[in-house]
C-alpha positions in Angstrom: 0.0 0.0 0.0 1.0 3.4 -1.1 0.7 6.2 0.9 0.9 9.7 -0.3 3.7 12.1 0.9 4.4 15.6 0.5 6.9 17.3 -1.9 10.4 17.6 -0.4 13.4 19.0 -2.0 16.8 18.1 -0.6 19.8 20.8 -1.2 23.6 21.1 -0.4 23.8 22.9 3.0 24.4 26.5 2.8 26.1 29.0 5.3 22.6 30.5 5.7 21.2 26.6 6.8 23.2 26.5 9.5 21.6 29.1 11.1 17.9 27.9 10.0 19.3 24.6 11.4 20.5 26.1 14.5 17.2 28.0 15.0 14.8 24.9 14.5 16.9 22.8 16.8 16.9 24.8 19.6 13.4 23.6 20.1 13.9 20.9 23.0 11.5 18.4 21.8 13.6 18.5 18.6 16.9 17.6 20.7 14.8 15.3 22.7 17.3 12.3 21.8 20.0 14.3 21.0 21.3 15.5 24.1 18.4 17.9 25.2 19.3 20.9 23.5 21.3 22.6 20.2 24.8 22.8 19.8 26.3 26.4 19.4 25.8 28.2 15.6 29.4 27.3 15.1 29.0 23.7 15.1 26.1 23.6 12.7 28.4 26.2 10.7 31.1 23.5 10.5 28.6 21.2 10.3 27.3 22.5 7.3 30.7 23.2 5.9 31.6 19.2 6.5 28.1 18.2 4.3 29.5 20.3 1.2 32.8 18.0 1.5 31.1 14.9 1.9 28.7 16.0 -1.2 31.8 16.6 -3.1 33.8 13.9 -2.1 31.2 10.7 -1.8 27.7 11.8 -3.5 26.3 12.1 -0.8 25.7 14.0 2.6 23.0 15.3 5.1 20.8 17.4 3.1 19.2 20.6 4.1 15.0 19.5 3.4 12.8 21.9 1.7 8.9 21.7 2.1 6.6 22.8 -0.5 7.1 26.5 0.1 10.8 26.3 -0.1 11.0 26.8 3.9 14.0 25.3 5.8 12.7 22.2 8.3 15.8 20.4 9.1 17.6 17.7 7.6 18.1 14.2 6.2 20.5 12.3 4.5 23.3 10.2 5.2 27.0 10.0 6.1 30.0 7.3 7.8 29.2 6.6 11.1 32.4 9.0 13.3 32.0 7.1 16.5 34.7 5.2 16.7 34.0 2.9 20.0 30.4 2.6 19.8 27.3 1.9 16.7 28.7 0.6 13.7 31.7 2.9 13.0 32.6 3.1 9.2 29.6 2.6 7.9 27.3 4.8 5.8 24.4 6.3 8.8 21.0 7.8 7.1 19.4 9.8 9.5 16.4 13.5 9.8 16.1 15.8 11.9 13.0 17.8 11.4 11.4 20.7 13.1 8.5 20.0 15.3 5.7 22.3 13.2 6.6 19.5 10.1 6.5 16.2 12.3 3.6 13.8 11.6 3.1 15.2 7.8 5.7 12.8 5.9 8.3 14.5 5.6 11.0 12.3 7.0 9.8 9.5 5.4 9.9 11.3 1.9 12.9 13.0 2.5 14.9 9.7 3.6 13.1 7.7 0.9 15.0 10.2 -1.5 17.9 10.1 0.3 17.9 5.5 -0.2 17.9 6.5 -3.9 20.3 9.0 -3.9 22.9 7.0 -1.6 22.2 3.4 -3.7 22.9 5.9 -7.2 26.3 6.5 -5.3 27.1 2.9 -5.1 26.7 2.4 -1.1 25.3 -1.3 -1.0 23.6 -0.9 2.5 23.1 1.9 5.7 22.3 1.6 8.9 20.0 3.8 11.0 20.7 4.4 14.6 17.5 5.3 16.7 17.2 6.3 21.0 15.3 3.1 22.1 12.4 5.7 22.8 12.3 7.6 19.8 8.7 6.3 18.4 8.7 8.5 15.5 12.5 7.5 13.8 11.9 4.0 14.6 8.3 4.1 13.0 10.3 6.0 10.0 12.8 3.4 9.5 9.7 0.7 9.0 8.5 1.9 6.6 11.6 2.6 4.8 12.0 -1.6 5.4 14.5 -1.2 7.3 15.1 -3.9 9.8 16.4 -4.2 13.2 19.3 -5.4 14.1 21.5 -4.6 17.0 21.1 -3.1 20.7 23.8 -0.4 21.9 24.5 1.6 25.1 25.1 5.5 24.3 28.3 5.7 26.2 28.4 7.8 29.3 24.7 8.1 29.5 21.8 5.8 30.3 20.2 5.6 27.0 20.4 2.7 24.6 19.2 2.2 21.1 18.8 0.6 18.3 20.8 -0.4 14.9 18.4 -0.8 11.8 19.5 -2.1 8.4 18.7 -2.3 5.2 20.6 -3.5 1.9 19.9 -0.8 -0.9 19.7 -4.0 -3.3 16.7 -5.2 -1.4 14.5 -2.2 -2.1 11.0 -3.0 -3.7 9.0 -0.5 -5.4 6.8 0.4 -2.2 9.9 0.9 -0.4 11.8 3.0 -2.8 9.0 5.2 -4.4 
């Protein structure tokens, strides 16, 4: 079953999105399971500055998403996992962040269904999703993207844990990847 989702249009970040992305993710439900709160502008301003690089260098990156108006709500898209002692380091993470007035509409779904094709164009063969064990939303996102659970992990130095879904960009059906 098909279910109709809204327009979305992924860009390159700009300079100018990472202040939009600071601004929308200083809403605390936004940071719920990301630490509570946003990071200073001049993380999302290197940030932003490291998505061009990877766009350049791999195909692919965290996107800046666009709704129908052309408005800023966050991002999606993908990139190596960085942690290196925790969640599957080295390989390729999709992920959204979205700002609260666009939750419950599509978007992340759309956006990250976009981002599946534009990743598997690039030649990555699989991704992984990492979600906050509480996070109903992302992991309801990662369904129906067909994404499958497969691993528990402890956040280190906190008392959160989450999950590792999966899915092999060769498996993707026509429902999944439309």
């Amino acid at each position: 079953m098909s279910t109709l989702l809204p327009a979305v249009r992924l860009r390159v970040p700009t300079d100018e999105d990472a202040v939009a992305w600071h601004r929308i993710f200083a809403d605390p439900e936004v940071m719920e399971f990301h630490g509570g709160r946003a990071a200073e502008l001049s993380y999302y301003e290197e940030l932003t500055a490291r998505q061009r690089r990877h766009d350049a260098e791999r195909g692919f990156c965290l996107w800046t998403v666009l709704d129908e108006d052309g408005a800023v709500i966050g991002f999606t898209g993908a990139q190596p996992w960085p942690e290196q002692g925790f969640g599957p380091y080295g390989e390729i993470e999709i992920g959204w962040r979205l700002a609260r007035r666009a939750w419950g509409r599509g978007y992340a779904t759309a956006a990250a269904r976009t981002t599946l094709e534009r990743v598997r164009a690039a030649g990555v063969p699989d991704v992984v999703a990492m979600v906050d064990h509480r996070n109903e939303r992302s992991i309801a996102v990662t369904r129906r993207l067909g994404m499958r659970q497969a691993e528990r992990y402890a956040v280190p130095d906190t008392d959160r844990w989450g999950h590792t879904f999966r899915l092999e960009l060769g498996a993707l059906g026509a429902d999944t990847a439309a």
